[in-house]
VOGU-3710 file (C-alpha; in Angstrom, 3 decimals, decimal comma):
1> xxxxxxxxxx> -24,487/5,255/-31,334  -24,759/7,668/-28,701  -21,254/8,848/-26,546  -22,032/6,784/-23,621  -22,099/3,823/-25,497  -19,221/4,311/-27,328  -17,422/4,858/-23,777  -19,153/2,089/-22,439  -17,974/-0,367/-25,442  -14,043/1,663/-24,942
11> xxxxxxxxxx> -13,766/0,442/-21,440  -15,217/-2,842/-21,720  -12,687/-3,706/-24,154  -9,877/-2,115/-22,888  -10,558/-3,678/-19,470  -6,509/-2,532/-17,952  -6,124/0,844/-19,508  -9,458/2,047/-17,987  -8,875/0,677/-14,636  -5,250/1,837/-14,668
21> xxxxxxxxxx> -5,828/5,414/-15,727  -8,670/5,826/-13,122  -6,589/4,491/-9,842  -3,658/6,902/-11,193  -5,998/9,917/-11,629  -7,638/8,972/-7,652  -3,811/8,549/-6,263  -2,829/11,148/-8,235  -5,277/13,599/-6,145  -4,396/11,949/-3,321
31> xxxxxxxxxx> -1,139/12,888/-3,882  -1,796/16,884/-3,991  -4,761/16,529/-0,941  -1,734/16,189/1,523  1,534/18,010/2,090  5,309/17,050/1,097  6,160/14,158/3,599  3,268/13,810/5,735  3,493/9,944/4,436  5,485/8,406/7,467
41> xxxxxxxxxx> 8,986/8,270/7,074  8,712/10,183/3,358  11,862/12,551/3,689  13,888/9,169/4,618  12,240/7,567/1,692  13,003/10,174/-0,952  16,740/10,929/0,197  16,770/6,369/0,121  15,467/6,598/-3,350  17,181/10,293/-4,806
51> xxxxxxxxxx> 20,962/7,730/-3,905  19,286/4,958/-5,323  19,140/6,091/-8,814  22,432/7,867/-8,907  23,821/4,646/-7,890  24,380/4,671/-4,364  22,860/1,368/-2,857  23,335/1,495/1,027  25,790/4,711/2,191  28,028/5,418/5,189
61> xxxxxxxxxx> 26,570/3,770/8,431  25,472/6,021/11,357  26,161/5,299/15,162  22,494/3,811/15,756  20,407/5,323/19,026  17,201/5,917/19,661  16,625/8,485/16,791  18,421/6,888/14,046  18,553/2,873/13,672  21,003/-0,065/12,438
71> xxxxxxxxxx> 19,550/1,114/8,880  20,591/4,971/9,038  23,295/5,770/6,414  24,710/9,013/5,011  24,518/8,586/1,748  27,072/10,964/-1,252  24,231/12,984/-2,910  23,861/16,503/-3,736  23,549/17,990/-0,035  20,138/19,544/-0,734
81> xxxxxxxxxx> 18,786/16,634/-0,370  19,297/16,550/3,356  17,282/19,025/4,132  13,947/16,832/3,525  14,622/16,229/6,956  13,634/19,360/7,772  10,380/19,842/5,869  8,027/17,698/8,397  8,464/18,569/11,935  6,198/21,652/12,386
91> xxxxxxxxxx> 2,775/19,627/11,776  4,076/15,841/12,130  2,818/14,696/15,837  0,256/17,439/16,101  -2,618/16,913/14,463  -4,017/19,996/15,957  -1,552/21,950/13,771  -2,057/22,768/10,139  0,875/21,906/8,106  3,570/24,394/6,710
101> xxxxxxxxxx> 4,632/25,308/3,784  8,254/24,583/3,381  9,527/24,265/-0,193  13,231/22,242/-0,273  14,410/25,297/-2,488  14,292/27,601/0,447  16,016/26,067/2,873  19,356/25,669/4,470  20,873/22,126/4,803  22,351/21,610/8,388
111> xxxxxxxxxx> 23,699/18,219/7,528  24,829/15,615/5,075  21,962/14,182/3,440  20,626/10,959/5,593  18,687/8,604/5,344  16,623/6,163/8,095  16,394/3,592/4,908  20,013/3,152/4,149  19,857/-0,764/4,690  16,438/-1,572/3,302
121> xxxxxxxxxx> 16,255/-3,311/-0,242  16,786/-1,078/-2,817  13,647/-1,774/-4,628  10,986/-0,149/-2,854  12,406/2,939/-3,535  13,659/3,009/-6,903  10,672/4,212/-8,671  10,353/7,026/-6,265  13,539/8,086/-6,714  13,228/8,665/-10,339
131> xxxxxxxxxx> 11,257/12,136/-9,879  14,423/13,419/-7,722  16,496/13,327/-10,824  15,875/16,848/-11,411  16,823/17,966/-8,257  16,024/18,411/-4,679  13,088/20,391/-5,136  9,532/20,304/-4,772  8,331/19,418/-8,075  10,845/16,419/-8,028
141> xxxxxxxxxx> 9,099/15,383/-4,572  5,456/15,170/-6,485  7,197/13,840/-9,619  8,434/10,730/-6,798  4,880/10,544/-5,851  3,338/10,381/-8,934  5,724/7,174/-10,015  4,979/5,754/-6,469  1,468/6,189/-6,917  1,563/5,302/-11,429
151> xxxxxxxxxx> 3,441/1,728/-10,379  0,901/1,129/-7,653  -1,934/1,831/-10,006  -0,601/-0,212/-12,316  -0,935/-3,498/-9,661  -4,221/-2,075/-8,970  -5,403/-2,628/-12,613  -3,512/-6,066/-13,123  -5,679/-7,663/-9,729  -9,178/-6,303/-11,188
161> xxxxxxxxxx> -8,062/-7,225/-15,098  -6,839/-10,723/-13,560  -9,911/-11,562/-11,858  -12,062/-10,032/-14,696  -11,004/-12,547/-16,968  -11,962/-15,692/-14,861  -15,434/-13,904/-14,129  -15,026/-13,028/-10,879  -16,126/-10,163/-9,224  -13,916/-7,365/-8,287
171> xxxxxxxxxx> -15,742/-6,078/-5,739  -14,071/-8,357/-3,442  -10,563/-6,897/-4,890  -11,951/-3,072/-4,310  -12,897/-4,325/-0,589  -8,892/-4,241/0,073  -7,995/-1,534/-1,023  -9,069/1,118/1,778  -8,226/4,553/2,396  -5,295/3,580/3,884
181> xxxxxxxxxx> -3,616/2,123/0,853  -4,476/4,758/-1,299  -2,987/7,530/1,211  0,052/4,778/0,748  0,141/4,780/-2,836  0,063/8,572/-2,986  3,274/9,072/-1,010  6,632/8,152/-0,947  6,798/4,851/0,271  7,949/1,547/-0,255
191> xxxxxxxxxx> 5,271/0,006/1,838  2,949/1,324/-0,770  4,924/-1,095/-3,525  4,849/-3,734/-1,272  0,548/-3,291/-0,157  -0,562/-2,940/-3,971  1,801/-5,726/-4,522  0,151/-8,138/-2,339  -3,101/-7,045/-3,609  -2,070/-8,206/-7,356
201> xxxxxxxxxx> -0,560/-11,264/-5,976  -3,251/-12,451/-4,260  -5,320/-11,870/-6,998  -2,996/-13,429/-9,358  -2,226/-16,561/-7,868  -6,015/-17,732/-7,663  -6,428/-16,756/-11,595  -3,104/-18,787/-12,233  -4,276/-21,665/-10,782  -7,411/-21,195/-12,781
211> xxxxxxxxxx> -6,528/-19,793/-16,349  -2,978/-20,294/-17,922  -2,396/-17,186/-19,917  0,175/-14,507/-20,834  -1,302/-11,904/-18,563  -1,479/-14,002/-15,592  1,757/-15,382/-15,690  2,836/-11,528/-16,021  1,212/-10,525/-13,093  2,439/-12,827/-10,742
221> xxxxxxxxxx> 5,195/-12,278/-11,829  5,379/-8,959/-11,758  3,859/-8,792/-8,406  5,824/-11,736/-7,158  9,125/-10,143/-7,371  7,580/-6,589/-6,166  6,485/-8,391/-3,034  9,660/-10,159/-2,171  11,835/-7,075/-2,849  10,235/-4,141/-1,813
231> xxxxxxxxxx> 10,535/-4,664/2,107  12,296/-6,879/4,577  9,375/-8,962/5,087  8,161/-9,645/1,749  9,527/-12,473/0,815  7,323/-14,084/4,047  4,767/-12,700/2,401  5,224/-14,284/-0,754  5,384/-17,306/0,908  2,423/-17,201/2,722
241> xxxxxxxxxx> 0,458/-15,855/-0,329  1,222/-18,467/-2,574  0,767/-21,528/0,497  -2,687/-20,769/1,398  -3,728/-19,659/-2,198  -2,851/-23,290/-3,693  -3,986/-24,964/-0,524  -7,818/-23,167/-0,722  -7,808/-24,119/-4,156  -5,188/-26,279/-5,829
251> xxxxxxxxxx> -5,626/-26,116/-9,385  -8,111/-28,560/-11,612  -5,456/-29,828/-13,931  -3,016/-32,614/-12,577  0,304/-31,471/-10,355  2,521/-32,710/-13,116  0,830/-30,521/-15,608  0,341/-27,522/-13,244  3,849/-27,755/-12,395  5,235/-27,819/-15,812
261> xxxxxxxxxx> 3,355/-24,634/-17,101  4,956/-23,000/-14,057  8,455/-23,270/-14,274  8,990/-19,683/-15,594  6,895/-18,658/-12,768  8,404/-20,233/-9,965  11,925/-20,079/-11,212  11,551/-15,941/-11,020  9,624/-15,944/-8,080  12,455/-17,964/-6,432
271> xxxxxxxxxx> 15,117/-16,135/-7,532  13,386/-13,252/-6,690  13,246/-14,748/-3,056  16,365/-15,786/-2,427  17,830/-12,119/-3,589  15,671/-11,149/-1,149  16,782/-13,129/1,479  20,815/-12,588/0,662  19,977/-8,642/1,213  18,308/-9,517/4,308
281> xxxxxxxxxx> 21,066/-11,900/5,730  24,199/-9,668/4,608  23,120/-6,209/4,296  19,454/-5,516/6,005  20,280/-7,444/8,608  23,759/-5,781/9,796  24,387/-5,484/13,647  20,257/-6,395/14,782  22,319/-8,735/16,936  22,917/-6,047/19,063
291> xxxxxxxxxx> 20,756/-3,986/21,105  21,158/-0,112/21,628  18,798/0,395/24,749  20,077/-0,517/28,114  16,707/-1,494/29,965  15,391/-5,223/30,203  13,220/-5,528/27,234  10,027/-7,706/27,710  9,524/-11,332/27,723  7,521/-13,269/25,298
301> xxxxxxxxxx> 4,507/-13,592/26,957  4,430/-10,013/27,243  5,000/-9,143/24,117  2,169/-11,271/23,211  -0,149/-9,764/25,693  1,048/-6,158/24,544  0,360/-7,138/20,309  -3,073/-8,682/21,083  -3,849/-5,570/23,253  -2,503/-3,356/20,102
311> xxxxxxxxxx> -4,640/-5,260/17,540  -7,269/-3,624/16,484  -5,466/-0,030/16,732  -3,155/-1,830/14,133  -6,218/-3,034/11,757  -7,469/0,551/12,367  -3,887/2,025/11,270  -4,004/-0,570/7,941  -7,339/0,287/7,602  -6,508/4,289/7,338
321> xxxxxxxxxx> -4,747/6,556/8,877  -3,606/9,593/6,850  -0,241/11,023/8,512  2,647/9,875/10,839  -0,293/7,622/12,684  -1,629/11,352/14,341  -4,647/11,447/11,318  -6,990/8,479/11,744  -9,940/7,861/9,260  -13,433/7,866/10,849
331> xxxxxxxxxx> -14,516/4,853/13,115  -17,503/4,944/10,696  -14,881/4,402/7,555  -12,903/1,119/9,317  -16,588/-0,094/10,305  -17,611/-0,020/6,748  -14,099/-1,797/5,403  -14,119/-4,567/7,940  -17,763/-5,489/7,344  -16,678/-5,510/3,745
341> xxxxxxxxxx> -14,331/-8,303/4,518  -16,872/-10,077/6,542  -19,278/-9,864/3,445  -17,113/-11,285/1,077  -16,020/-13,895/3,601  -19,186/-15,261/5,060  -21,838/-14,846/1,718  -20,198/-18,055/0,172  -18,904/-19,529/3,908  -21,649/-22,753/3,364
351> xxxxxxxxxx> -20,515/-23,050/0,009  -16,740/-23,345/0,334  -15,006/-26,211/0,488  -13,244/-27,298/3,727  -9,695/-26,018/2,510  -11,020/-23,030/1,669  -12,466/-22,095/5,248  -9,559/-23,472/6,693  -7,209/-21,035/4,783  -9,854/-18,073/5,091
361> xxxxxxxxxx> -8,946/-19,218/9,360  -5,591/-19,605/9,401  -4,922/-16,070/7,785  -5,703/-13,721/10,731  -3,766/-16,090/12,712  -0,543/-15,837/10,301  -1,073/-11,770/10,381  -1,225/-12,049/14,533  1,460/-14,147/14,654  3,684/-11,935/12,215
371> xxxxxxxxxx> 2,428/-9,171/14,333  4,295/-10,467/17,800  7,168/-11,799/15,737  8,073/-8,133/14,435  7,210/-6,780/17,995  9,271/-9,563/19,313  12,406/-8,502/16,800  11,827/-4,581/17,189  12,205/-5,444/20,975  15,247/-7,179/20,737
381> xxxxxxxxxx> 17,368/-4,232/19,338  15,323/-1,376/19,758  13,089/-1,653/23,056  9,862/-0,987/21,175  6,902/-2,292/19,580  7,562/-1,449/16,210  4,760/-3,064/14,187  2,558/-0,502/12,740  -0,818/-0,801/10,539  0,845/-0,829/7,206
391> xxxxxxxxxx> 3,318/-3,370/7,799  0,580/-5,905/8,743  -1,556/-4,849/5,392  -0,194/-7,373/2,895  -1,482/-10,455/4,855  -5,062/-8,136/5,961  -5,866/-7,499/2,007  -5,917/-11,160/1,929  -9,046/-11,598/3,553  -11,285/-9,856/1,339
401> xxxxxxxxxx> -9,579/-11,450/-1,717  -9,042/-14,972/-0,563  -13,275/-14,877/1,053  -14,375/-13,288/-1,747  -13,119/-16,331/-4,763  -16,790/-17,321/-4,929  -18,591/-13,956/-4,544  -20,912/-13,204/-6,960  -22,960/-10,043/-5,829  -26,469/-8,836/-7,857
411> xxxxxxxxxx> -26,607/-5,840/-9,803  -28,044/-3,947/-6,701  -24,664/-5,215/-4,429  -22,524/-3,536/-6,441  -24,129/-0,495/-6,798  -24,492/-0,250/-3,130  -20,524/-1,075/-3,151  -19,328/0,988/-4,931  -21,245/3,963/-3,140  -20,297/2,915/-0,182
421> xxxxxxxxxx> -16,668/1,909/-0,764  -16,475/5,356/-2,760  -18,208/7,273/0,160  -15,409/6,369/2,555  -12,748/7,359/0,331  -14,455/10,180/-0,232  -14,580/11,295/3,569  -11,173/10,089/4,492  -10,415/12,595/2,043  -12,032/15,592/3,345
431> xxxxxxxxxx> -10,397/14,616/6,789  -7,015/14,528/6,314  -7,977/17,273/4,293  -8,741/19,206/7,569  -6,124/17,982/9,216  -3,752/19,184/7,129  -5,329/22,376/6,305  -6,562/24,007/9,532  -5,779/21,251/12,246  -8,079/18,941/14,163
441> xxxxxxxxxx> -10,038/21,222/16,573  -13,271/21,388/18,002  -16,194/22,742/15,803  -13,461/23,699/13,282  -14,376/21,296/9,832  -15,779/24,426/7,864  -12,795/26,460/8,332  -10,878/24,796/5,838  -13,036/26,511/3,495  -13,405/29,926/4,774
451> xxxxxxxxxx> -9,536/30,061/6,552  -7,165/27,847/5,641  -3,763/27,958/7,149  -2,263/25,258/3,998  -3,950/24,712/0,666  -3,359/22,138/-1,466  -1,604/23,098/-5,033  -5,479/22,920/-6,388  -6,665/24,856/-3,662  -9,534/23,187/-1,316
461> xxxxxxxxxx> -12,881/23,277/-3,703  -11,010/21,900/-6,489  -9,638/19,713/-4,811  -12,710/17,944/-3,171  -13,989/18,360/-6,516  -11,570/16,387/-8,477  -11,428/13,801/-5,678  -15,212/13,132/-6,771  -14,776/13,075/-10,047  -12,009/10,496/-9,697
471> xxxxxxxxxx> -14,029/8,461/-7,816  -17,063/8,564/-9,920  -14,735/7,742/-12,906  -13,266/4,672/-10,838  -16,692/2,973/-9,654  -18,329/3,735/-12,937  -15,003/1,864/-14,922  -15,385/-1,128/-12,194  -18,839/-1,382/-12,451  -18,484/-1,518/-15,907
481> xxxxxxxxxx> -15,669/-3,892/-16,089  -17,860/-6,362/-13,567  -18,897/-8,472/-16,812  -16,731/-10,472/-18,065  -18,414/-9,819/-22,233  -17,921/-6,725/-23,537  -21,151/-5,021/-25,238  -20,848/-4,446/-28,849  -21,497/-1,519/-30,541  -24,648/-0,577/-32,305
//
C-alpha cells in the first residue's frame, strides 16, 4: 500500500489527533505571523494570567478612570512583568506603522506590574499563564500563546470529531471559525477560550441530543464549563446555547430518558454556572454601580439606535480583524464568511422543521439584543460603547452551526470550501502580515518582502510558506475526516 494510503487510513481512524494537531500547527503560525501583544488587551492578559498561576486571583484595586477600569488591580508578581505594558504602544493605533521590536528582557519597569483583568474570572487566563512560569520574557510570552492557541485547538478538534461521528458535515463547523478566531486563538486571550468554546458547545449539544456516548458527554462538558468561566458573559451564553439547541431539535428518545442520561451533564454544567455567576455577583461585579464619567450618558433608545448603527462594523470585527481593531481583514474575506453562513442556513431552510427556523431567527436577534445590553452596561459606568466584534462571536458561530444540522454538501462543495475557506485565511494572513511588517500604506504590499521594518521569528517567506502548508494539511485532514467510515487498508 502506497504512503498516501497509509496516511489516508491514519487520519481516518484517528479522526481527533489529526484534526487537533493540524489547528495547533495553523494557530501555532498564527502565533509567530504577528508581534508580542498586538492581540487586544494581551500585556493585561499575560500579567492576569503570569498572577494567576503563582496564586494570586484578583490583586490590589486601582482608583478606576478613564484609562484603567473597576477591573484594574496591581497584582504581587515579579516586577518584570509590568513592563508588558510597555511593549505595544509604538504600532498599536497606527496601522500605518510597522511594529517594534521590544523584547521584555530589555526593558525598564516604570511601575508595579498591572493588570486591566484583575476582576475577570480566573479561568480564561490560566492556561496562558502557564508559559510565564519561566519568567517575564519573550519566550514565556510565545510559550502563553502556544497553550492559548493548543487548548483552543483542542475545542476545535472535539466540534469536528463530535459532529463526525453523527455523520454530519463539518463544513458547516469550519464556516465559524474565521480569521478572526484564529488571530484569537493565537494570542493571549481569554476571549479566544471562550469563542472556540462556543464553537465545541454548539457542536456538542446537537450530537448529545443525538448520540449518547463518552466523547460527547466529554465535550460538553468540557466546553460547557470553558464557556461559563472564561468571561463575564459566558454563562449567558451557555444558556442560550443549550435553549435554542434543544428547542431546534429536542432529542428522539423520551424527556424522562433524555433527562436521566444527563444528570452528570447538567449537574457540571450547573455548577459550573452558578460559580460563574458568584464571581460575577461578588468579585467581577465590584463598584459597576458607580459611574466614573461625569457627562449624561445616553438613553435607551439611543443606545439602541447607536448598536444597530455599529452592527455590521461589529460582525466585520468578529468576522476578522487582526490587531487592537486598527487591522481589518479584506471586505472580500467577511463577504466570503457571511455567505458561508447563509449557505449553510438557507440549503436545508425548506427542509427544516418549524422549530428549527424559528431558532435559526431568533439567534441574530439574541446576539443584537446582547449587543445593546453590553452597550447599555458599558454606558452606565464607563460612558462608552464597549461591545466589540469578539465579544459578540460566541452567539455569531452559532449560525453556521445551528443552519448547517442538515447540510450535506457533494463532493464538489467541499472542495470548493475548503479552497475558499482556506483562501481567506490565507490572505488575512498576508495582511496583517503587512501590517505588522511595513505598515498599511499606499502601493506598499511588496515591501514586506524586499524591506521589512519587523520580521516574524521565521522571517516573511517562511512564514507565508508554513502558513500554506498548515492550511493544506488542515483542509486535506477535514476533507478527509468528512466520511463518517474509515477506508481500510489494502
Amino acid at each position: 500500500m502506497r504512503f498516501g494510503g497509509h496516511l489516508k487510513f491514519w487520519i481516518q481512524s484517528h479522526t481527533f489527533a489529526s484534526l487537533f494537531l493540524c489547528f495547533f500547527f495553523l494557530t501555532a503560525v498564527w502565533s509567530t505571523l504577528t508581534p508580542l501583544f498586538s492581540g487586544p488587551d494581551e500585556p493585561a492578559s499575560y500579567i492576569r494570567g503570569a498572577a494567576i498561576v503563582r496564586g494570586q486571583f484578583t490583586g490590589t484595586d486601582i482608583a478606576p478612570s478613564e484609562t484603567t477600569a473597576y477591573w484594574s488591580t496591581y497584582v504581587d508578581i515579579p516586577q518584570q512583568f509590568g513592563v508588558a505594558q510597555l511593549v505595544p504602544w509604538c504600532f498599536v493605533g497606527k496601522p500605518d506603522v510597522p511594529a517594534c521590536s521590544q523584547p521584555l528582557e530589555t526593558l525598564t519597569p516604570v511601575e508595579d506590574p498591572r493588570t486591566d483583568m484583575g476582576r475577570y474570572p480566573p479561568t480564561g487566563y490560566f492556561f496562558g499563564g502557564l508559559g510565564s512560569l519561566i519568567g517575564a520574557t519573550d519566550v514565556s510570552v510565545y510559550l502563553s500563546r502556544f497553550f492559548n492557541a493548543l487548548v483552543s485547538s483542542v475545542f476545535f478538534a472535539l466540534a469536528i470529531k463530535t459532529w463526525r461521528d453523527i455523520n454530519r458535515s463539518p463544513i458547516s463547523i469550519l464556516a465559524a471559525i474565521s480569521p478572526g478566531v484564529i488571530f484569537a486563538s493565537s494570542v493571549i486571550s481569554a476571549s479566544a477560550l471562550e469563542i472556540s468554546a462556543a464553537i465545541c458547545m454548539w457542536a456538542s449539544s446537537y450530537a448529545w441530543m443525538k448520540q449518547n456516548s463518552k466523547l460527547n458527554s466529554f465535550s460538553i462538558i468540557a466546553s460547557g464549563t470553558m464557556l461559563a468561566l472564561a468571561r463575564p458573559t459566558g454563562p449567558i451564553y451557555l444558556l442560550i446555547t443549550v435553549f435554542l439547541v434543544f428547542f431546534s431539535t429536542p432529542p428522539s428518545e423520551s424527556f424522562k430518558s433524555f433527562a436521566k442520561r444527563s444528570k452528570v451533564v447538567m449537574l457540571i454544567l450547573g455548577t459550573s454556572t452558578l460559580l460563574a455567576a458568584v464571581w460575577q455577583l461578588f468579585i467581577y461585579s465590584h463598584n459597576l454601580d458607580k459611574s466614573y464619567v461625569e457627562e449624561e450618558t445616553p438613553n435607551l433608545f439611543e443606545i439602541i439606535q447607536q448598536s444597530l448603527n455599529d452592527l455590521t462594523r461589529k460582525i466585520a470585527e468578529s468576522i476578522g480583524n487582526f490587531g487592537w481593531l486598527d487591522t481589518p481583514a479584506p471586505t472580500i474575506v467577511i463577504w466570503c464568511f457571511v455567505f458561508f453562513s447563509a449557505i449553510a442556513v438557507f440549503r436545508t431552510w425548506q427542509t427544516m422543521t418549524f422549530r428549527h427556523r424559528t431558532a435559526i431567527s431568533v439567534l441574530p436577534l439574541i446576539t443584537i439584543s446582547m449587543m445593546v445590553y453590553l452597550n447599555w452596561s458599558t454606558q452606565k459606568y464607563g460612558g462608552n460603547f464597549g461591545v466589540q466584534g469578539r465579544h459578540l462571536t460566541p452567539l455569531v458561530v452559532g449560525i453556521p452551526i445551528l443552519g448547517g444540522l442538515n447540510w450535506s454538501p457533494s463532493v464538489s462543495t467541499k472542495k470548493l470550501f475548503l479552497v475558499t475557506w482556506s483562501g481567506c485565511i490565507f490572505v488575512s494572513g498576508l495582511i496583517a502580515l503587512r501590517r505588522y511588517s511595513v505598515g498599511v500604506k499606499q502601493f506598499n504590499f511588496f515591501e514586506m518582502f524586499s524591506k521589512p521594518v519587523w520580521t516574524p521569528p521565521l522571517g516573511i517567506a517562511s512564514s507565508i510558506f508554513a502558513l500554506a502548508i498548515a492550511l493544506l494539511a488542515l483542509s486535506m485532514t477535514i476533507f478527509l475526516t468528512a466520511n463518517k467510515e474509515a477506508d481500510q487498508p489494502g
